[in-house]
Each structure stands twice: as C-alpha cells, then as structure tokens.
N, C-alpha and C positions, 0 to 999 in steps of 0.2 A: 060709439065714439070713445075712442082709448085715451080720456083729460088725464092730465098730471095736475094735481094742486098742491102746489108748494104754501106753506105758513113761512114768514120771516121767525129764526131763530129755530125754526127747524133740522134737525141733526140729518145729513145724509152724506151718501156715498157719492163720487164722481169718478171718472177715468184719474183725474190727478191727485186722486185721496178726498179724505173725509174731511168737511168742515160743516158750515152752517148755512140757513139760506138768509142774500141782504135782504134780496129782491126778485120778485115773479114779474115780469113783462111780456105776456101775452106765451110764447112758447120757450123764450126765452128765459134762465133762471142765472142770477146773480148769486154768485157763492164765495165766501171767506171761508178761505181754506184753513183747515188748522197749522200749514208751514207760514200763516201770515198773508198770503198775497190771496185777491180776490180776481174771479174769472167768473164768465159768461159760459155758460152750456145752452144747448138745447137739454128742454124739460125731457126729452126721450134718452138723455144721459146721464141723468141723477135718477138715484133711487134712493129711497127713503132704508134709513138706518136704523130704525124697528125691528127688521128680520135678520138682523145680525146677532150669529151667536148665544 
C-alpha cells in the first residue's frame, strides 16, 4: 500500500507551486500555497520538498 503522510507545517511541492501542508483529510491534503491562497490536492499530488536540490 503506496500511504502519503502529510505533517501540518510540512514544506512540499504541488502542481501549483510550493507551500506548506494546513491539513491531511483522509487522501485529501490541504495546502497554503507560498503565492497566499490555499488549495486541496489529492495526496498522490504533493511531494514532500526534502529531495529538492
């Protein structure tokens, strides 16, 4: 089984850019974007920004 766990305040990447995580909801991940506005992903869209650079 391929889980995603998201931490609130966790840095990652998204299709819309890089922000932070508000909130994890089941597959669902809540994100504040660094441009300000916060969006919903599926957790199979966010990657953790660790292996960056």
């Amino acid at each position: 089984m391929d889980e995603h766990l998201f931490l609130k305040g966790q840095r990652v990447i998204t299709p819309e850019g890089e922000g932070e995580v508000a909130d994890a909801i089941g597959d669902k991940v809540v994100i504040k974007l660094d441009n300000g506005t916060t969006q919903t992903f599926s957790s199979n869209d966010v990657h953790d920004n660790n292996s960056a650079g």
